[in-house]
ROVO-31294 format. One record per residue (C-alpha): residue number from 1; residue in one letter; y, x, z. Coordinates in Angstrom, 1 decimal, always signed. Each point is the difference from the previous one (the first is absolute). Layout:
residues N
<vexlum><num>NUM</num><residu>a</residu><py>Y</py><px>X</px><pz>Z</pz></vexlum>
...
//
This chain:
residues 162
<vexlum><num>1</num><residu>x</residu><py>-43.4</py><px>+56.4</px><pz>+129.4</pz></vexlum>
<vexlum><num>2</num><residu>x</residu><py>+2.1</py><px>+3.2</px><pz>+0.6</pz></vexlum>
<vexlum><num>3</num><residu>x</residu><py>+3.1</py><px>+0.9</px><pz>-0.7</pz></vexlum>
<vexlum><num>4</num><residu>x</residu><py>+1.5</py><px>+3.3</px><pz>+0.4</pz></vexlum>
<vexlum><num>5</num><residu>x</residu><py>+3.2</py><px>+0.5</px><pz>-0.1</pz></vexlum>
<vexlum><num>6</num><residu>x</residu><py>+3.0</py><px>+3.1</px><pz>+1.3</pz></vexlum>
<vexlum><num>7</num><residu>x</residu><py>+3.5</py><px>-0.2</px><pz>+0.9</pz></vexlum>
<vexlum><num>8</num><residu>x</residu><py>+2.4</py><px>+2.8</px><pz>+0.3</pz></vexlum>
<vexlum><num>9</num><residu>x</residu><py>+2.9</py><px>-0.3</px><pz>+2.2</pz></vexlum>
<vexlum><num>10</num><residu>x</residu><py>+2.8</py><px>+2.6</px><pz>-1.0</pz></vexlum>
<vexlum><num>11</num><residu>x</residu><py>+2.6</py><px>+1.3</px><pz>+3.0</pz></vexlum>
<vexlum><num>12</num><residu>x</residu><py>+3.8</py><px>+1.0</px><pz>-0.9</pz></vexlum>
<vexlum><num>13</num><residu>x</residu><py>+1.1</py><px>+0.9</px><pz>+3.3</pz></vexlum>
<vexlum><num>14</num><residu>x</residu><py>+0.8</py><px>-3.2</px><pz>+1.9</pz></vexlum>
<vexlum><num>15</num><residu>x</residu><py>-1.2</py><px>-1.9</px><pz>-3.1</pz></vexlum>
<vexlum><num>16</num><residu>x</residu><py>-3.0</py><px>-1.2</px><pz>-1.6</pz></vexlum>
<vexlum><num>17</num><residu>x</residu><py>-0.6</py><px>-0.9</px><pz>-3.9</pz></vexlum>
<vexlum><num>18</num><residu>x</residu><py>-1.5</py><px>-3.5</px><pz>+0.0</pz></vexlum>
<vexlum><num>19</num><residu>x</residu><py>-1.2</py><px>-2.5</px><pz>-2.8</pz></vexlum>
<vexlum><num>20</num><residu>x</residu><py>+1.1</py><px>-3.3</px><pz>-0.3</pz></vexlum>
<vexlum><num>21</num><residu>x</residu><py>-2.9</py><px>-1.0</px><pz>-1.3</pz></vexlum>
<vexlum><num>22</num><residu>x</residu><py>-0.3</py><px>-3.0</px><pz>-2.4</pz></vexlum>
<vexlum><num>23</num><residu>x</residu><py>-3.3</py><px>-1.6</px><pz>-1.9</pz></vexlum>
<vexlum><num>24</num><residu>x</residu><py>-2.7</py><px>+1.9</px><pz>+1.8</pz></vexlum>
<vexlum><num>25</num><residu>x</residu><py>-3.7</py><px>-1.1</px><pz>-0.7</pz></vexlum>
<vexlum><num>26</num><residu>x</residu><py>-0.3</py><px>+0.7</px><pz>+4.4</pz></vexlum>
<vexlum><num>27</num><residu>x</residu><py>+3.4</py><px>-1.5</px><pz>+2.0</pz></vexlum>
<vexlum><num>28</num><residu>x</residu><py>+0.5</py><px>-3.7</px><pz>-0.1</pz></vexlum>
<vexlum><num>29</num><residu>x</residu><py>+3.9</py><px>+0.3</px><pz>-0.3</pz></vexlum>
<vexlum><num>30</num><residu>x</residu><py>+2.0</py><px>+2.6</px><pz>-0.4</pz></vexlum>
<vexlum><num>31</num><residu>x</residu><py>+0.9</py><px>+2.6</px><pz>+2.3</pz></vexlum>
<vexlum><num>32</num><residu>x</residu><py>+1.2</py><px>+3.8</px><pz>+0.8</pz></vexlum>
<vexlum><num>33</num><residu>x</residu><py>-2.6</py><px>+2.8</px><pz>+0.4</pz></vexlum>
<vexlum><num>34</num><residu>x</residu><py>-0.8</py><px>+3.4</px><pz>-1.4</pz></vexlum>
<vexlum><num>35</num><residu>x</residu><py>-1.0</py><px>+0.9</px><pz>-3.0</pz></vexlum>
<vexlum><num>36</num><residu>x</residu><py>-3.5</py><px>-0.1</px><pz>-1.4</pz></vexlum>
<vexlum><num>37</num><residu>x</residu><py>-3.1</py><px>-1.8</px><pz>-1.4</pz></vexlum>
<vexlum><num>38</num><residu>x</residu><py>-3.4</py><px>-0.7</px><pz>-1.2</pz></vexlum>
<vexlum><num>39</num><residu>x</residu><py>-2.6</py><px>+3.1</px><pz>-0.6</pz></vexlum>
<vexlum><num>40</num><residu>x</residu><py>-1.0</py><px>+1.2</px><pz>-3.2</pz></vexlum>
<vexlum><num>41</num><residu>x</residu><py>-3.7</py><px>+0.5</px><pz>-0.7</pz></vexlum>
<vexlum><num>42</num><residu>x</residu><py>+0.0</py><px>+3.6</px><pz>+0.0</pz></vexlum>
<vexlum><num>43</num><residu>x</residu><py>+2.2</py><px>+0.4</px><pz>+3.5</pz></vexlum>
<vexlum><num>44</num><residu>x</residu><py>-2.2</py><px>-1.6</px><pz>+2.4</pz></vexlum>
<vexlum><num>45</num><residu>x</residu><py>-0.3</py><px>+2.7</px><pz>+2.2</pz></vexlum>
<vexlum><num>46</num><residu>x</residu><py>+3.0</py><px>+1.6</px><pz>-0.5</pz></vexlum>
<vexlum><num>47</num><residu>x</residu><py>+2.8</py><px>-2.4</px><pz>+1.4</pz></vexlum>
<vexlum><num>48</num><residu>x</residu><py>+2.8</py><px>+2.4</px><pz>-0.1</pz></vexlum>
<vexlum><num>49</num><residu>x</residu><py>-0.5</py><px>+0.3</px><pz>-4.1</pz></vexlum>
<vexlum><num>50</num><residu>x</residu><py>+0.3</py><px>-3.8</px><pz>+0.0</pz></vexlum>
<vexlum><num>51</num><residu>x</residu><py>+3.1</py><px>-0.1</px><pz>+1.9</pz></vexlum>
<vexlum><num>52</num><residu>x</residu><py>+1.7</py><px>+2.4</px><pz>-2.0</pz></vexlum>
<vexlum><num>53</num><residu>x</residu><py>-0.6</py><px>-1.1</px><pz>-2.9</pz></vexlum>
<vexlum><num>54</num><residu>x</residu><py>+1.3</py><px>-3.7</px><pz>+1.3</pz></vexlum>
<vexlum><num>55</num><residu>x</residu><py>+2.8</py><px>+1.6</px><pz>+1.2</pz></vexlum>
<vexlum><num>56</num><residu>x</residu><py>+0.5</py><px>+2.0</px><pz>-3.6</pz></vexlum>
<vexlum><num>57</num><residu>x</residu><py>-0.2</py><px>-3.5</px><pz>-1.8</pz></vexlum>
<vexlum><num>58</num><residu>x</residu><py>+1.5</py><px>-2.0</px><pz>+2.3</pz></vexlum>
<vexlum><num>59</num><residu>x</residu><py>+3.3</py><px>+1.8</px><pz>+0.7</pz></vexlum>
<vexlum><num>60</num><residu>x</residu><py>-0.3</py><px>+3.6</px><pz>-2.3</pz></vexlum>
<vexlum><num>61</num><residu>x</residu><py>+0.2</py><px>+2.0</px><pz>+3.7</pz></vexlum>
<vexlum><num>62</num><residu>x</residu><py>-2.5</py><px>+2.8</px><pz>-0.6</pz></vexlum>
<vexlum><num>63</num><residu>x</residu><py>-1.8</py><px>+2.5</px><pz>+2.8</pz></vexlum>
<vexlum><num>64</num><residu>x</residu><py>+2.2</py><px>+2.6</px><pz>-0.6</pz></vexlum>
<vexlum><num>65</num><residu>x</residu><py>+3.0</py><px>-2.2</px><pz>+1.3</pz></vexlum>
<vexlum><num>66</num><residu>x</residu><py>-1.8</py><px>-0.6</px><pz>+3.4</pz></vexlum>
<vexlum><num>67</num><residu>x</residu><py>-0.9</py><px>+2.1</px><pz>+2.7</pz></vexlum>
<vexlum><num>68</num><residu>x</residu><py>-2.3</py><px>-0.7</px><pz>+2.8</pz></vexlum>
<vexlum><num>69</num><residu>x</residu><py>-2.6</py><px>-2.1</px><pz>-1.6</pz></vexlum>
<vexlum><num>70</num><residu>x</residu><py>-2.1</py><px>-1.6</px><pz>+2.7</pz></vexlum>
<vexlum><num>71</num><residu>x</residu><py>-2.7</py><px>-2.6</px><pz>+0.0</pz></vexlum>
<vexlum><num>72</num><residu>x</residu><py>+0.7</py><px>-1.4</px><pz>+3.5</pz></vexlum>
<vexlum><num>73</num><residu>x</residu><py>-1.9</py><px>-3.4</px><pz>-0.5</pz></vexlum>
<vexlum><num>74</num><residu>x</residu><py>-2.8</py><px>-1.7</px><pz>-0.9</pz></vexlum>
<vexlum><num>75</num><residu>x</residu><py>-0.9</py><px>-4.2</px><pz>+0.9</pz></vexlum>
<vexlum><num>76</num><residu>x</residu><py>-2.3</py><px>-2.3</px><pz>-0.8</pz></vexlum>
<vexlum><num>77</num><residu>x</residu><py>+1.1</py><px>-3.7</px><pz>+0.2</pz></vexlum>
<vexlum><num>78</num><residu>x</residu><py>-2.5</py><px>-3.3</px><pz>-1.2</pz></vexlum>
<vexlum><num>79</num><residu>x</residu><py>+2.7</py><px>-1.9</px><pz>-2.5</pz></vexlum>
<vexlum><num>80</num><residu>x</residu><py>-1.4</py><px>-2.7</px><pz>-2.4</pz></vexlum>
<vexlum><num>81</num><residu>x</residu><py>-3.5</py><px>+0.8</px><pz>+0.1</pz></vexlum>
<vexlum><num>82</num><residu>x</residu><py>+0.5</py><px>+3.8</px><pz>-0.7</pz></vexlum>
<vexlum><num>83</num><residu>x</residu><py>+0.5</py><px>+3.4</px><pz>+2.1</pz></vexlum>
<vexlum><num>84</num><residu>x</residu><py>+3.4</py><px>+1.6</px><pz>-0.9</pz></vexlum>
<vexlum><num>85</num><residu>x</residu><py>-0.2</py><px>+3.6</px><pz>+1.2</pz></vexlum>
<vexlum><num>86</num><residu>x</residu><py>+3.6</py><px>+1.5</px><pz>-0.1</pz></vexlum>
<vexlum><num>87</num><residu>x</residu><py>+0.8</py><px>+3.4</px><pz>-0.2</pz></vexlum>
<vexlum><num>88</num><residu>x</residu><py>+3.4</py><px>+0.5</px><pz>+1.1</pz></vexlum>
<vexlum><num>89</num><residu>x</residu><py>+2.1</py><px>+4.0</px><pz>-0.6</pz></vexlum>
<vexlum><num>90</num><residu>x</residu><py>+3.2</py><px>+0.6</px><pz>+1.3</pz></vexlum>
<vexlum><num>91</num><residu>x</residu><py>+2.2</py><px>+2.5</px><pz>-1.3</pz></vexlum>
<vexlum><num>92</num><residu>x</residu><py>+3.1</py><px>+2.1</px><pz>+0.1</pz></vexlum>
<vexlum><num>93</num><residu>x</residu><py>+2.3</py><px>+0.0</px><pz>-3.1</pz></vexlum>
<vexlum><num>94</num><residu>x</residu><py>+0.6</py><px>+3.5</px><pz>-0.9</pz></vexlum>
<vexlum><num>95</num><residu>x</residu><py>+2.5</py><px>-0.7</px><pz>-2.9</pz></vexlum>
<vexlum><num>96</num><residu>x</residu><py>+2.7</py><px>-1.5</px><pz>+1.6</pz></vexlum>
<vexlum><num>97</num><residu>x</residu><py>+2.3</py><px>-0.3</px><pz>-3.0</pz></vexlum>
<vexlum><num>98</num><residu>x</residu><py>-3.1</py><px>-2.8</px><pz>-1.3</pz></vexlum>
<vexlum><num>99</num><residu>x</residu><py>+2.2</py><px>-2.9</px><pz>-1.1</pz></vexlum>
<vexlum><num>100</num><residu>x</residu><py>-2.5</py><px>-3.1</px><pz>-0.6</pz></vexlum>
<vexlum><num>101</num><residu>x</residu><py>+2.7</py><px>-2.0</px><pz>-1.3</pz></vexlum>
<vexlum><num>102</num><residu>x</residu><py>-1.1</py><px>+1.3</px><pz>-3.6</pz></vexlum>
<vexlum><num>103</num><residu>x</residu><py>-3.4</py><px>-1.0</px><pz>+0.5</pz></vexlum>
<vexlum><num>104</num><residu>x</residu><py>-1.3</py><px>-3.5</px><pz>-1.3</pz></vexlum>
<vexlum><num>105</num><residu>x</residu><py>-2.7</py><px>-1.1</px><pz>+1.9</pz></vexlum>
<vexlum><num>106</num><residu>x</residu><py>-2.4</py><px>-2.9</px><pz>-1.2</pz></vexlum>
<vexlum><num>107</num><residu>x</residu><py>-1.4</py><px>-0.8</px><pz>+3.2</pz></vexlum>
<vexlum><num>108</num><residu>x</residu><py>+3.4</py><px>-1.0</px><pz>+1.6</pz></vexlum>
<vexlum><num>109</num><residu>x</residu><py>+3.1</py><px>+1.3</px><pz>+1.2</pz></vexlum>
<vexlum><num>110</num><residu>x</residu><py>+0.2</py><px>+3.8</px><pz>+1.6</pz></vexlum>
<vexlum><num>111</num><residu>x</residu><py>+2.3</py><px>+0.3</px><pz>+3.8</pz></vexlum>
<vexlum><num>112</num><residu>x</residu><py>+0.7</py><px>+2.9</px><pz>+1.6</pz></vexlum>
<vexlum><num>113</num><residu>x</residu><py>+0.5</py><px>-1.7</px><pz>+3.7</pz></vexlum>
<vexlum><num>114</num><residu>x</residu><py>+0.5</py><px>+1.1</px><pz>+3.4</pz></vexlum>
<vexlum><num>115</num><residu>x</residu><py>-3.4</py><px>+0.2</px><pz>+2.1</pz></vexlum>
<vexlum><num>116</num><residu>x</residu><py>+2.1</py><px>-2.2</px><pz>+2.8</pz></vexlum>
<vexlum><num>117</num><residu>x</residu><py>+0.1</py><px>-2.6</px><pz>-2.7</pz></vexlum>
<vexlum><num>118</num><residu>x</residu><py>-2.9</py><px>+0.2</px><pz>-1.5</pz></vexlum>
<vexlum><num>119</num><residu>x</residu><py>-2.1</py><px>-0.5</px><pz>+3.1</pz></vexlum>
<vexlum><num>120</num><residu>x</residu><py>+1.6</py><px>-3.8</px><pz>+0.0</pz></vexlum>
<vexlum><num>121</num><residu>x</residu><py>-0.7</py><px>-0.8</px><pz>-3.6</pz></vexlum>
<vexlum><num>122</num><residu>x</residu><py>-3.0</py><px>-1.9</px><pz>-1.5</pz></vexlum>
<vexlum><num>123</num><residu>x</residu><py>-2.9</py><px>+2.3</px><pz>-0.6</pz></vexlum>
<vexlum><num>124</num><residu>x</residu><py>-3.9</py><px>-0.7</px><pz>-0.9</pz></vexlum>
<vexlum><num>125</num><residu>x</residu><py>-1.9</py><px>-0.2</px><pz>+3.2</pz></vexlum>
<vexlum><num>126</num><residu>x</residu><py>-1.8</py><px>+3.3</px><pz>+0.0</pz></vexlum>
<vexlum><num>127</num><residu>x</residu><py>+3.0</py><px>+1.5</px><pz>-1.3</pz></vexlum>
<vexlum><num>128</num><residu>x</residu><py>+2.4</py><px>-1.2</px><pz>+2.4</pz></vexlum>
<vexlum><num>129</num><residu>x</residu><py>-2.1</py><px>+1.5</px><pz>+3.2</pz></vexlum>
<vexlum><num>130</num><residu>x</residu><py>-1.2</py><px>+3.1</px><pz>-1.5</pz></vexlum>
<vexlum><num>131</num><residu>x</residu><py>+4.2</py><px>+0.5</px><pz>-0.3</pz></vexlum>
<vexlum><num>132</num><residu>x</residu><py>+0.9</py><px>-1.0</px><pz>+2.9</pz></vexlum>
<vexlum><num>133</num><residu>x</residu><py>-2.8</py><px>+1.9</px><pz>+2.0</pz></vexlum>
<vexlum><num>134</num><residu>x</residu><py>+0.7</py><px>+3.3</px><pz>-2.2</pz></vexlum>
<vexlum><num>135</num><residu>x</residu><py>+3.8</py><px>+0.1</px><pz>+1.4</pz></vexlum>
<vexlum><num>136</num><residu>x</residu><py>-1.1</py><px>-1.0</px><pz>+3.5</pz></vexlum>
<vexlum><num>137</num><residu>x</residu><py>-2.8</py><px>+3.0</px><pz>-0.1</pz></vexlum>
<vexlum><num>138</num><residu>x</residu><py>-1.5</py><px>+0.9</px><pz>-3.4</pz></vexlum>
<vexlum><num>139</num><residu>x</residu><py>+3.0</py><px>+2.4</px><pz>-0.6</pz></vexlum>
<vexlum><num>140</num><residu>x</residu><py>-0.5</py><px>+2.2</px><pz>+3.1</pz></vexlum>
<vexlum><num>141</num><residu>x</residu><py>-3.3</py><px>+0.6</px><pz>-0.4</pz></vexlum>
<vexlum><num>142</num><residu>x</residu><py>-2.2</py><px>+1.1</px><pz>-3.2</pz></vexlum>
<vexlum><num>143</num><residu>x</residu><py>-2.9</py><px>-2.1</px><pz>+1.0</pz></vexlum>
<vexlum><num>144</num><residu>x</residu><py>-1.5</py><px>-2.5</px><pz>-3.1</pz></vexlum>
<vexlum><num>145</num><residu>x</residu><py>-0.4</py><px>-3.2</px><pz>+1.9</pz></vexlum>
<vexlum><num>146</num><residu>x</residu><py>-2.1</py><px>-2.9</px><pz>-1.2</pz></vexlum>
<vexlum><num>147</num><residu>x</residu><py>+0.7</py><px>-3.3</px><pz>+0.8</pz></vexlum>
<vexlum><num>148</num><residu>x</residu><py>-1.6</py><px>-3.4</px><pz>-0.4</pz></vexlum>
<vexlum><num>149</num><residu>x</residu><py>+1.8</py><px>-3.1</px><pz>-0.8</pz></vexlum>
<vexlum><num>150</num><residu>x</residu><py>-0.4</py><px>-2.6</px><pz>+2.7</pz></vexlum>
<vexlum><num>151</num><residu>x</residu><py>+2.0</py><px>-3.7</px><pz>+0.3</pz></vexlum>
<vexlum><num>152</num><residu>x</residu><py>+2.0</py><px>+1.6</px><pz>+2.9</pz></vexlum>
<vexlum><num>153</num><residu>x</residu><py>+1.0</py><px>+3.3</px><pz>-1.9</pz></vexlum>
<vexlum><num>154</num><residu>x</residu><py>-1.8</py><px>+3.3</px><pz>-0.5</pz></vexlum>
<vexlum><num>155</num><residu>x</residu><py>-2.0</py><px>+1.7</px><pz>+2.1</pz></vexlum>
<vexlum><num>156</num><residu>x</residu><py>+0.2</py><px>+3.9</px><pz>-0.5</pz></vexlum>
<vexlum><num>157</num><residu>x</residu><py>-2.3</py><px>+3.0</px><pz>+1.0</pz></vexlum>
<vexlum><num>158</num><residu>x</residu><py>+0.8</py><px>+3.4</px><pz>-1.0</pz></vexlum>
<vexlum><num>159</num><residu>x</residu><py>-2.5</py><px>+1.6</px><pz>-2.4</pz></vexlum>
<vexlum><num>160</num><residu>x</residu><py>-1.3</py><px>+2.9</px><pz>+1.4</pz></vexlum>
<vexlum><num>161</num><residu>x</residu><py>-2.2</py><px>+2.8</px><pz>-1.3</pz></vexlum>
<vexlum><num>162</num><residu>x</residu><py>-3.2</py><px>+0.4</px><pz>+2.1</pz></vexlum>
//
C-alpha cells in the first residue's frame, strides 16, 4: 500500500508553528510536528494543493498569510507494510499579527515554539530529520532533496535537474 501524505512547516522568525498532534490514523503516540495530512483523490500530483488545503482546515492559515512557499522535501520510509512518501513545505509567515489562539483545531493542540526547542521535542521519524536537516542546510540552499528512510536516519541526495 501507499500512502501519501504533506506536511507544512510554518517559520515566525526564530519560531516554528507545530501540532501537537493527537489520534492520528499514522503515529503510534502522540507527538509534535507540522501540520498536514492524507491526499485527496483529485491532488495526487499536486502536493502543494494538498498541503494547503490541510493547512486551511487544520489551523484556518491561508496562502495569502505566508510567504516563501517551498517544497524542500520528499521521503520514502517502509512502515507497517506500506510506503509513506512525505512531502514536507516550509514557509515564512507573512501576517505576523496571525494569532492562532482563536483557532480550534481538531487534530490537536497548535504551538508557536522556538526552532531551538523544537529540535529536542518528539517528532515522527521522517519528520524529525527532514527538520532537523532543513535548519542544518535546507535553508541556505533552494535545492529539493529526497531522502529515504533508513533504521539509522535518512539518507538525503539533492534533486537535481538533468
Amino acid at each position: 500500500m501507499l500512502r501519501n501524505m504533506t506536511t507544512i512547516y510554518i517559520i515566525n522568525d526564530d519560531k516554528v508553528l507545530l501540532l501537537y498532534r493527537i489520534g492520528s490514523k499514522v503515529l503510534s503516540s502522540p507527538s509534535w510536528c507540522g501540520i498536514g495530512g492524507h491526499f485527496e483523490e483529485n491532488e495526487l500530483n499536486n502536493p502543494k494543493a494538498c498541503v494547503l488545503r490541510e493547512l486551511s482546515e487544520e489551523t484556518q492559515i491561508e496562502e495569502l498569510d505566508l510567504k516563501d512557499i517551498k517544497l524542500k522535501y520528499i521521503t520514502l520510509r517502509n512502515k507497517n507494510d506500506e510506503i509513506r512518501q512525505n512531502y514536507y513545505f516550509f514557509a515564512n509567515l507573512k501576517n505576523k499579527n496571525l494569532d492562532i489562539t482563536k483557532y480550534n483545531c481538531n487534530e490537536g493542540k497548535l504551538e508557536w515554539m522556538l526552532i531551538k526547542e523544537a529540535m529536542q521535542m518528539d517528532m515522527p521519524y521522517t519528520a524529525k530529520h527532514c527538520f532537523k536537516h532543513y535548519f542544518d542546510i535546507g535553508k541556505n540552499t533552494d535545492a529539493v532533496f529526497a531522502g529515504i528512510a533508513t533504521e539509522y536516519g535518512i539518507d538525503f541526495v539533492e534533486l537535481k535537474d538533468f
